[in-house]
C-alpha positions as CSV (number, residue, x, y, z in Angstrom):
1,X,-41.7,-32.1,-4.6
2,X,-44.0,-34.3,-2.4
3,X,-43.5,-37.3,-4.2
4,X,-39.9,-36.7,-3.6
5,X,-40.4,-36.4,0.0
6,X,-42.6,-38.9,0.0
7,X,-40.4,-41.3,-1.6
8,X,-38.0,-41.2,0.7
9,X,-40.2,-41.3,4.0
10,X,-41.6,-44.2,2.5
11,X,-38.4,-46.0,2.1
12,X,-36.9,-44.5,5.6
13,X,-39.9,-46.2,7.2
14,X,-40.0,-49.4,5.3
15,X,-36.4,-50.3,6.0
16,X,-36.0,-51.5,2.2
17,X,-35.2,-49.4,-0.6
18,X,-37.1,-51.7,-3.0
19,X,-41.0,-51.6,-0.8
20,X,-40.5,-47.8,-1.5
21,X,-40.0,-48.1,-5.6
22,X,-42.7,-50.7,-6.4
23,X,-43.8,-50.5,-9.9
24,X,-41.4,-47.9,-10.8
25,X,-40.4,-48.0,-14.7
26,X,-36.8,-49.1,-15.8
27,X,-36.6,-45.9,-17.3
28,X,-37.0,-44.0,-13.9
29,X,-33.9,-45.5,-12.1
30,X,-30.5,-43.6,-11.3
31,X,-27.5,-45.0,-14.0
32,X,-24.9,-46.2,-11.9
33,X,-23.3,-44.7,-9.1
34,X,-19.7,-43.0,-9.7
35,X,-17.5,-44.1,-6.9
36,X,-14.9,-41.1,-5.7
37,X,-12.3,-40.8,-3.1
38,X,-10.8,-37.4,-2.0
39,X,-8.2,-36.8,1.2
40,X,-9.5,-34.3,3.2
41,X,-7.4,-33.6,6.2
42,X,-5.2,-36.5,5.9
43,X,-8.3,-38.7,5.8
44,X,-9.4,-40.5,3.1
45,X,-13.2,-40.1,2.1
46,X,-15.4,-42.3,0.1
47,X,-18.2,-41.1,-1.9
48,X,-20.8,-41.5,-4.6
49,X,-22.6,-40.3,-6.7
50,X,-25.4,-39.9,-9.4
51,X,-27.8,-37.8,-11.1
52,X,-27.8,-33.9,-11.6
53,X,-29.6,-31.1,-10.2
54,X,-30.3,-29.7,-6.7
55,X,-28.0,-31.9,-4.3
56,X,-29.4,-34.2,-1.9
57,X,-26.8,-36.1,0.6
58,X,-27.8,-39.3,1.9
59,X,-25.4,-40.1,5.3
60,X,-25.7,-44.1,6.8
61,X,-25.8,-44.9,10.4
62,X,-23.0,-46.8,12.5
63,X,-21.7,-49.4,11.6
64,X,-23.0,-49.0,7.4
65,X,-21.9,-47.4,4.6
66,X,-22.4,-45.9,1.0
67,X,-23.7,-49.4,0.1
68,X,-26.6,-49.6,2.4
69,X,-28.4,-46.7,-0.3
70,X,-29.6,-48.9,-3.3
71,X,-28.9,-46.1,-5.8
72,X,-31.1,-48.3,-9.0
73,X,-34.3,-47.8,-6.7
74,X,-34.0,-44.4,-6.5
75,X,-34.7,-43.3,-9.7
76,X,-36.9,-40.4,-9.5
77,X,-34.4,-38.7,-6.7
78,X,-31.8,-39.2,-9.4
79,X,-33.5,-37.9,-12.2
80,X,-34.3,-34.3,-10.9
81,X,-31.6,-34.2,-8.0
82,X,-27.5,-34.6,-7.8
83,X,-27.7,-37.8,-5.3
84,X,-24.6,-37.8,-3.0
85,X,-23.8,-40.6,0.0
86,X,-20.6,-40.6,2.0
87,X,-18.7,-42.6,4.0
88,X,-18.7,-42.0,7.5
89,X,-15.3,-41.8,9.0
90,X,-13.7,-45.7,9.9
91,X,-16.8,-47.1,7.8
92,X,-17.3,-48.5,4.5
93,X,-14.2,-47.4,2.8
94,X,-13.3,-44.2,4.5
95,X,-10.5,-44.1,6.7
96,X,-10.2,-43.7,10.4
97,X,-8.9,-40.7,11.0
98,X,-5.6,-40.9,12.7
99,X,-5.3,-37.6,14.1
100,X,-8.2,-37.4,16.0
101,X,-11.1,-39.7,17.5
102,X,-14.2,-40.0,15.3
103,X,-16.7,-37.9,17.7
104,X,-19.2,-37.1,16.2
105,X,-18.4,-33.4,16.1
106,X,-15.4,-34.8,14.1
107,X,-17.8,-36.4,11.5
108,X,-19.7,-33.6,11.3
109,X,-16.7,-31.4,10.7
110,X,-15.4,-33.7,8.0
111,X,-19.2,-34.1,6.0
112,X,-18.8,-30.2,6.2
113,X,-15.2,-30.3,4.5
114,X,-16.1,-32.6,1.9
115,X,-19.3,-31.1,0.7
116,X,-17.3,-27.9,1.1
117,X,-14.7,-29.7,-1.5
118,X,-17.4,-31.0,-3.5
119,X,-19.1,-27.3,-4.2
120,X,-22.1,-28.9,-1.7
121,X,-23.8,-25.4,-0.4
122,X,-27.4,-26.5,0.3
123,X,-28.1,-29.7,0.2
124,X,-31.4,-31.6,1.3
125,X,-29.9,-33.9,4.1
126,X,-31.4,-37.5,3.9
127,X,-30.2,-39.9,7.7
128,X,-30.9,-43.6,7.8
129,X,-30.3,-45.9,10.6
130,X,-31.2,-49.2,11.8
């Protein structure tokens, strides 16, 4: 569990996915990323996802998106964990949501419903920002 942790620390603080997985065997990397979209109160949602296990949710700052996480470099979080990053609302490919402004009690709201829709009960919560 500490290399886990340590893993992503590592990359959190190096700003690059690939300084944090140096050396790491082909056979340790996550197989490719399923891309999903669900509608979850009129808003469309992007996610994906990869690997099996415990869930771990990986949400990008403003102005990123899913593609910021470099799923092939995390291949030990993959292999033990189900490795989950969503679109924030009017980023990436999520939708704006029309009905409401995208506070961030909003986002919040919406991550909730869509791990809610996605059987997400406990999930190891993973931020990164520029």
């Amino acid at each position: 569990m500490t290399k886990v942790y340590a893993l992503i620390l590592l990359t959190l603080l190096s700003g690059s996915m690939h300084v944090a997985i140096a050396g790491v065997d082909y056979a340790d990397r996550c197989e490719q990323p399923k891309e999903h979209y669900i509608n979850i109160e009129n808003t469309r949602v992007r996610y994906v996802e990869s690997g099996a296990g415990h869930d771990v949710v990986l949400i990008h700052g403003n102005a990123g998106s899913v593609d910021d996480f470099d799923f092939q470099s995390l291949g030990r979080l993959c292999r033990n964990y189900r490795v989950i990053a969503i679109d924030r609302p009017g980023h990436g490919k999520c939708d704006r949501p029309r009905d409401s402004d995208a506070t961030l009690r909003y986002q919040m709201h919406l991550l909730h419903e869509t791990l809610s829709h996605l059987g997400v009960a406990h999930p190891v919560l993973v931020g990164h920002s520029w």
